[in-house]
N, CA and C atoms as an extended XYZ file, in Angstrom:
291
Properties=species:S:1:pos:R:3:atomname:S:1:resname:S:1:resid:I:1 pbc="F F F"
N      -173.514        9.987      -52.242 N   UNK     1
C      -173.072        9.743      -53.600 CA  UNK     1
C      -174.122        8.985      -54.396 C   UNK     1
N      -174.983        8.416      -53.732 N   UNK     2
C      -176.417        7.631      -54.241 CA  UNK     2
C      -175.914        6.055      -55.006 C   UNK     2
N      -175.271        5.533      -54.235 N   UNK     3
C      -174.736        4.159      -54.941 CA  UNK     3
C      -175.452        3.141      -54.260 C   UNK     3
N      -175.483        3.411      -52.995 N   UNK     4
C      -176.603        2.430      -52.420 CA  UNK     4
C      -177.950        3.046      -51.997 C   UNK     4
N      -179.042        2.140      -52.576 N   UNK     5
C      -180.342        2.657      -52.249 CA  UNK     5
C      -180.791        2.779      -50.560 C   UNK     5
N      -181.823        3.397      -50.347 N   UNK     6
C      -181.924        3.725      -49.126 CA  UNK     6
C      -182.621        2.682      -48.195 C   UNK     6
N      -183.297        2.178      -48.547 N   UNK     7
C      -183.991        0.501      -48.428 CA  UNK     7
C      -182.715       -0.377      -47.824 C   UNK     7
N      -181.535       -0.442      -48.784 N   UNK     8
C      -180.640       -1.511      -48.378 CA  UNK     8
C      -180.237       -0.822      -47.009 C   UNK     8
N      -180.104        0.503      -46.861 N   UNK     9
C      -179.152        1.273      -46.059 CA  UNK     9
C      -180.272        1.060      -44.614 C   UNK     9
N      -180.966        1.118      -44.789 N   UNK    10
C      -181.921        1.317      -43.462 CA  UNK    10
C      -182.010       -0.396      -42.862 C   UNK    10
N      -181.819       -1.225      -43.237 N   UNK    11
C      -181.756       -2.731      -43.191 CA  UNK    11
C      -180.202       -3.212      -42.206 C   UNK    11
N      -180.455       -3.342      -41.079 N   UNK    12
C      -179.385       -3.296      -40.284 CA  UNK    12
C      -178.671       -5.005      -40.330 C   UNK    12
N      -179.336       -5.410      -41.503 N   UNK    13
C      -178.478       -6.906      -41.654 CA  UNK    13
C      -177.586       -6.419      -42.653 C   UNK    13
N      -178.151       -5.290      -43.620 N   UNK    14
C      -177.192       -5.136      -44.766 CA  UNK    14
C      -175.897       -4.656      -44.050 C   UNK    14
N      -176.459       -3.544      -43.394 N   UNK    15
C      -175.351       -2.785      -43.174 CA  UNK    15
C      -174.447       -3.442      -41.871 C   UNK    15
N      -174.583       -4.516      -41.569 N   UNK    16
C      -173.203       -4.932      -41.107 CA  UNK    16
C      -172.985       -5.908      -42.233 C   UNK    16
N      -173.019       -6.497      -42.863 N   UNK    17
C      -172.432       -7.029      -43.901 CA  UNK    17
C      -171.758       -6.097      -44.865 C   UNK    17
N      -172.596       -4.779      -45.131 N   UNK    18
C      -171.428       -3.629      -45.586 CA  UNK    18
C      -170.458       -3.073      -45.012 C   UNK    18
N      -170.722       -2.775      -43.503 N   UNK    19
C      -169.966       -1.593      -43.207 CA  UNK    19
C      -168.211       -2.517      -42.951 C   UNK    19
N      -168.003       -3.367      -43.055 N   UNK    20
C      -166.662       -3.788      -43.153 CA  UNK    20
C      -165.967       -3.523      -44.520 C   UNK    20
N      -166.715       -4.236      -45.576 N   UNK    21
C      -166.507       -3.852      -46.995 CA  UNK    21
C      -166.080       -2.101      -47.139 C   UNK    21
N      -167.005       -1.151      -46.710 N   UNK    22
C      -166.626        0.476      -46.728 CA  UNK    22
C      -165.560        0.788      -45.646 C   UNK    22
N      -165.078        0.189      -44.390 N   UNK    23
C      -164.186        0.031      -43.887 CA  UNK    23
C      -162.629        0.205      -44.752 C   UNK    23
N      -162.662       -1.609      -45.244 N   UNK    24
C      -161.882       -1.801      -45.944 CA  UNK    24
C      -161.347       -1.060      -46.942 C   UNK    24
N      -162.051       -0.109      -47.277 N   UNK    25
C      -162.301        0.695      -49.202 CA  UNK    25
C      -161.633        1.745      -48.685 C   UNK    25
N      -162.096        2.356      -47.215 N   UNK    26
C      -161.144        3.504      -46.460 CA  UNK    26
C      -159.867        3.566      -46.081 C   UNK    26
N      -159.108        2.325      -45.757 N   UNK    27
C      -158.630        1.966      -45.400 CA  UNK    27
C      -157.258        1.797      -46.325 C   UNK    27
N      -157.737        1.267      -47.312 N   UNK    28
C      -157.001        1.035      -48.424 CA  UNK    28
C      -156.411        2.538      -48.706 C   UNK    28
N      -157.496        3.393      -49.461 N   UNK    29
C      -157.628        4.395      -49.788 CA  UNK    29
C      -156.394        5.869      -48.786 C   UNK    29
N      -156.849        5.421      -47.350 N   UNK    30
C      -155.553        6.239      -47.072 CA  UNK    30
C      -154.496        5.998      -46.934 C   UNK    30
N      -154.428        4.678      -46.778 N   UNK    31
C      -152.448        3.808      -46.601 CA  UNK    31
C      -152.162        3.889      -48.189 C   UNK    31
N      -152.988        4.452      -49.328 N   UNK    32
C      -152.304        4.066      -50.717 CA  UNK    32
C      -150.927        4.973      -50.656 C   UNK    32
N      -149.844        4.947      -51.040 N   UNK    33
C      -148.796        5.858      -51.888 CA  UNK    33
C      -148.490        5.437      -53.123 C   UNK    33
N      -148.504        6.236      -53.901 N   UNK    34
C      -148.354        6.680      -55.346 CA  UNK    34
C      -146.913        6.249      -55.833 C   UNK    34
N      -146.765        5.282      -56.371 N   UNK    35
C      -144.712        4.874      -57.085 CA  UNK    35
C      -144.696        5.128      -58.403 C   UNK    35
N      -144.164        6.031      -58.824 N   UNK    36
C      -143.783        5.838      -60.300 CA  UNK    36
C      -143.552        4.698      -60.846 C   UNK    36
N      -144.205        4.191      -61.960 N   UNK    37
C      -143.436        3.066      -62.417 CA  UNK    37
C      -143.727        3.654      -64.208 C   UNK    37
N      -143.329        2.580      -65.218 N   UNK    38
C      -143.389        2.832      -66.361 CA  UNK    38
C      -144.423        2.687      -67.054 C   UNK    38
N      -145.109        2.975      -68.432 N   UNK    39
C      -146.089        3.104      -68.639 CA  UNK    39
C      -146.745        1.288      -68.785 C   UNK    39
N      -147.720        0.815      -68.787 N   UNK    40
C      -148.299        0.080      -69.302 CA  UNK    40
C      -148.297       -0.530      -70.361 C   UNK    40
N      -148.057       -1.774      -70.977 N   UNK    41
C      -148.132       -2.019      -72.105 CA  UNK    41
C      -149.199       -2.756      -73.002 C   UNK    41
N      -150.360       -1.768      -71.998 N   UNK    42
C      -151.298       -2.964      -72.438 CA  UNK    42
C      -152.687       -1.061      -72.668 C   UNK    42
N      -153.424       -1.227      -73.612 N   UNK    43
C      -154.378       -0.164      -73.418 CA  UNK    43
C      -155.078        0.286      -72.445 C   UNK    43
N      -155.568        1.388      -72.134 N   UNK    44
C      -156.466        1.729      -70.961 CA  UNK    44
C      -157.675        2.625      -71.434 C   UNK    44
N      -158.723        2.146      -70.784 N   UNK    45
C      -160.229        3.101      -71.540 CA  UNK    45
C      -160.696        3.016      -69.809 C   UNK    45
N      -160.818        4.432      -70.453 N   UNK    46
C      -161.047        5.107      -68.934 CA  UNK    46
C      -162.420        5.857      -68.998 C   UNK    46
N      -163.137        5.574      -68.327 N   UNK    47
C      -165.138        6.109      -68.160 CA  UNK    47
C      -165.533        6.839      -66.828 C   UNK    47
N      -165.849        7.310      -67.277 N   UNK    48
C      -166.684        8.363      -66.448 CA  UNK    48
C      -168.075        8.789      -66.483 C   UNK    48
N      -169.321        9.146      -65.673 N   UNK    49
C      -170.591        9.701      -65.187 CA  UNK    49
C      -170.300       10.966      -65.865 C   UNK    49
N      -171.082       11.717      -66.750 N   UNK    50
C      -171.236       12.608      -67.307 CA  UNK    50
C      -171.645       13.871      -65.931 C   UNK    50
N      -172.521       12.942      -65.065 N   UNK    51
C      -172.826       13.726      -64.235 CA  UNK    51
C      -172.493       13.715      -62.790 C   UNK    51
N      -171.081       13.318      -62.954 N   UNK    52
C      -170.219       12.747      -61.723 CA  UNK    52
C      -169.343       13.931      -60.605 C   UNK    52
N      -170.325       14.394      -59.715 N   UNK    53
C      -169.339       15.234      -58.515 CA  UNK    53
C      -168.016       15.225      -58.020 C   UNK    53
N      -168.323       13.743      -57.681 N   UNK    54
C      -166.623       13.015      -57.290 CA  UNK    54
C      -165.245       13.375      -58.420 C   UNK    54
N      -165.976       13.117      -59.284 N   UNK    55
C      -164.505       12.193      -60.210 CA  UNK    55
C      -164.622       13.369      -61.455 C   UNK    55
N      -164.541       14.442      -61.962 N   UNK    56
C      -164.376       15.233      -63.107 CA  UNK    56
C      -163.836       15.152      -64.357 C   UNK    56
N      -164.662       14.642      -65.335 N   UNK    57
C      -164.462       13.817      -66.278 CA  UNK    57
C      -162.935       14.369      -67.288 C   UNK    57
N      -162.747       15.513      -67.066 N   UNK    58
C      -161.233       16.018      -67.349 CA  UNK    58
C      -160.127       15.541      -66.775 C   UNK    58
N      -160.658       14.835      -65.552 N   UNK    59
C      -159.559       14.356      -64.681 CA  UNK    59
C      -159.291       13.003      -65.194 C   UNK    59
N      -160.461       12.371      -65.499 N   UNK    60
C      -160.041       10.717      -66.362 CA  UNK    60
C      -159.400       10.759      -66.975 C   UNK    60
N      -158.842       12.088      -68.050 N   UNK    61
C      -157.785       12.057      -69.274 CA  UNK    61
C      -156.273       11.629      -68.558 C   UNK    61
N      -156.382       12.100      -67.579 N   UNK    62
C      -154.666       11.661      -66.548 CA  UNK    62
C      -154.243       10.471      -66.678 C   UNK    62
N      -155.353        9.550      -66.986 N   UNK    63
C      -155.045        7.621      -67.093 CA  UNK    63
C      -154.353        7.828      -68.342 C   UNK    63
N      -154.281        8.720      -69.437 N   UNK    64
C      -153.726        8.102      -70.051 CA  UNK    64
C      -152.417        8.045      -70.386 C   UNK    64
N      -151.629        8.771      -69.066 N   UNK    65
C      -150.108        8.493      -69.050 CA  UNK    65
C      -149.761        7.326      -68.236 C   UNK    65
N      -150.178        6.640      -67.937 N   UNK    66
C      -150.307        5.178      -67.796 CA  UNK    66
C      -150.626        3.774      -68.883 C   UNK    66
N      -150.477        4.253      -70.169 N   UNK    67
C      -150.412        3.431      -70.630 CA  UNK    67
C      -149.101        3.625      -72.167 C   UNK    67
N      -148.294        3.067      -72.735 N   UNK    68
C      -147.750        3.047      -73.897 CA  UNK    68
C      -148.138        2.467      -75.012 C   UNK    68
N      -149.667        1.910      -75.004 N   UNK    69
C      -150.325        1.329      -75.996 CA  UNK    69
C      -151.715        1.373      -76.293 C   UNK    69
N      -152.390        2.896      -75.843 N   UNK    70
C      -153.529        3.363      -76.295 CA  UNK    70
C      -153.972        3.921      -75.701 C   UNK    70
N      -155.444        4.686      -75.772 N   UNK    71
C      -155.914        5.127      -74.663 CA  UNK    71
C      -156.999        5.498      -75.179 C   UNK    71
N      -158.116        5.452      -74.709 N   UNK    72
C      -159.531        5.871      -75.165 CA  UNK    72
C      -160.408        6.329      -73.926 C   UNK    72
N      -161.214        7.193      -74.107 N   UNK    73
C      -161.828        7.950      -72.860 CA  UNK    73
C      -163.119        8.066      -73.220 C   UNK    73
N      -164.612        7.568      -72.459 N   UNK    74
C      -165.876        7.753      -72.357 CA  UNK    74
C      -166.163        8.469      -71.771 C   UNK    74
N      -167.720        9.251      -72.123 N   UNK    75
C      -168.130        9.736      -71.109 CA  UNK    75
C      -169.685        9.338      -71.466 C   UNK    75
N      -170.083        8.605      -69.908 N   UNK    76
C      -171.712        7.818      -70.175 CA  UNK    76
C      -172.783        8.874      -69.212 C   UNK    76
N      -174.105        7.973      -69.723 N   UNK    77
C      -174.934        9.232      -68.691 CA  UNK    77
C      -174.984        8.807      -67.174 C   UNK    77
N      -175.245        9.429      -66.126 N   UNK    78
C      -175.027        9.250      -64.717 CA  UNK    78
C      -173.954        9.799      -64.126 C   UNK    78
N      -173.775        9.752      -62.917 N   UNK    79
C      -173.217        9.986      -62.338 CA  UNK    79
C      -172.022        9.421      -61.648 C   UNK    79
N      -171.448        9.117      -60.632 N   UNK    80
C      -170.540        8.210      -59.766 CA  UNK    80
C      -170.574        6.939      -59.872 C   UNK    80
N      -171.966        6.573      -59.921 N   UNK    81
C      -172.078        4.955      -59.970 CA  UNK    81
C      -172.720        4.860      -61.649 C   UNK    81
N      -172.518        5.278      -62.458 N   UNK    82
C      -173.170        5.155      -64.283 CA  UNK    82
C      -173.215        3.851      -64.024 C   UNK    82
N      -172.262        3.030      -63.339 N   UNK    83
C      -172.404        1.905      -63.526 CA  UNK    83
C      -173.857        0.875      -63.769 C   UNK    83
N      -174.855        1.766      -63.019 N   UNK    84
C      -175.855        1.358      -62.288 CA  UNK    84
C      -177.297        1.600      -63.645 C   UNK    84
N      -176.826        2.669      -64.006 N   UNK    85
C      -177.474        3.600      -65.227 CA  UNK    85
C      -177.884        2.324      -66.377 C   UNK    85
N      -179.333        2.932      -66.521 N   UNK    86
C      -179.989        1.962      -67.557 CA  UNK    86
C      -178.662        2.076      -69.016 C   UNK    86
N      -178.575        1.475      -69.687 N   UNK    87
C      -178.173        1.620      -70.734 CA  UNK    87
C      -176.592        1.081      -70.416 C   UNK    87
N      -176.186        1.275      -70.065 N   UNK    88
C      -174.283        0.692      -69.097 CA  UNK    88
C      -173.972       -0.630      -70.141 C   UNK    88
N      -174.830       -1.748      -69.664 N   UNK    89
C      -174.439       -3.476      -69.930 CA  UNK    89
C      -174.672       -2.724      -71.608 C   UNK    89
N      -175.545       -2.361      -72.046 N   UNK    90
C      -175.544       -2.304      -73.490 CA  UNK    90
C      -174.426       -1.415      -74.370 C   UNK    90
N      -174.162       -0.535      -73.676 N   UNK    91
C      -172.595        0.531      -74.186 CA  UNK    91
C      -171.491       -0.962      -73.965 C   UNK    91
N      -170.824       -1.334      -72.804 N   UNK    92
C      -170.178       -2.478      -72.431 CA  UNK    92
C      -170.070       -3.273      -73.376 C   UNK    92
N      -171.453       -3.981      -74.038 N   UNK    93
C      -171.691       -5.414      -74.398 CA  UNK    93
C      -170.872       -4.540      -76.160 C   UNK    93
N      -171.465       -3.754      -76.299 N   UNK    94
C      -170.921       -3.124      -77.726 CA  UNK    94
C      -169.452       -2.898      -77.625 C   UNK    94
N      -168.968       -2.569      -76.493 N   UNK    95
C      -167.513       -2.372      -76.350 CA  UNK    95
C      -166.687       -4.071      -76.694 C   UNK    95
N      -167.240       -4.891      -75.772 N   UNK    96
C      -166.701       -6.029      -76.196 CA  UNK    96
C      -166.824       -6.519      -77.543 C   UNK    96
N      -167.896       -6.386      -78.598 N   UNK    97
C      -167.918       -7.042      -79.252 CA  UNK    97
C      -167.890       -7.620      -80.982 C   UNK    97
């Protein structure tokens, strides 16, 4: 998915300090079940990697029956992790301010 560089990954101090953390993330991930509850009353802005495999930026529109008080939907450049993507803190910092 390219979220962690390959440097950290080959570093066998990192990766036991990670591999519990990705453990955990699995873990979570298959014991989740899904409860209906009611919508949100608070807004939701939901973002997505323009160039994201995982996550299909049509599919982010679904958040917004989870909320009863707005909803706004991005789409930034990158992929899975945009997070990481030059330009991110500066879209963000404009969002806040």
């Amino acid at each position: 998915m390219g979220g962690t560089p390959d440097e950290f990954l080959d570093n066998p101090e990192f990766r036991q300090l990670l591999l519990p953390v990705v453990r955990a993330d699995f873990q979570i991930h298959d014991q989740y079940q899904f409860e209906p509850a009611e919508p949100l009353p608070c807004p939701i802005t939901a973002i997505g990697g323009e160039s994201d495999s995982q996550v299909p930026f049509a599919a982010i529109s679904e958040w917004r029956e989870y909320s009863n008080a707005g909803f706004q939907q991005h789409q930034l450049p990158g992929g899975h992790f945009y997070l990481q993507e030059e330009g991110f803190l500066a879209w963000f910092r404009g969002q806040l301010g």
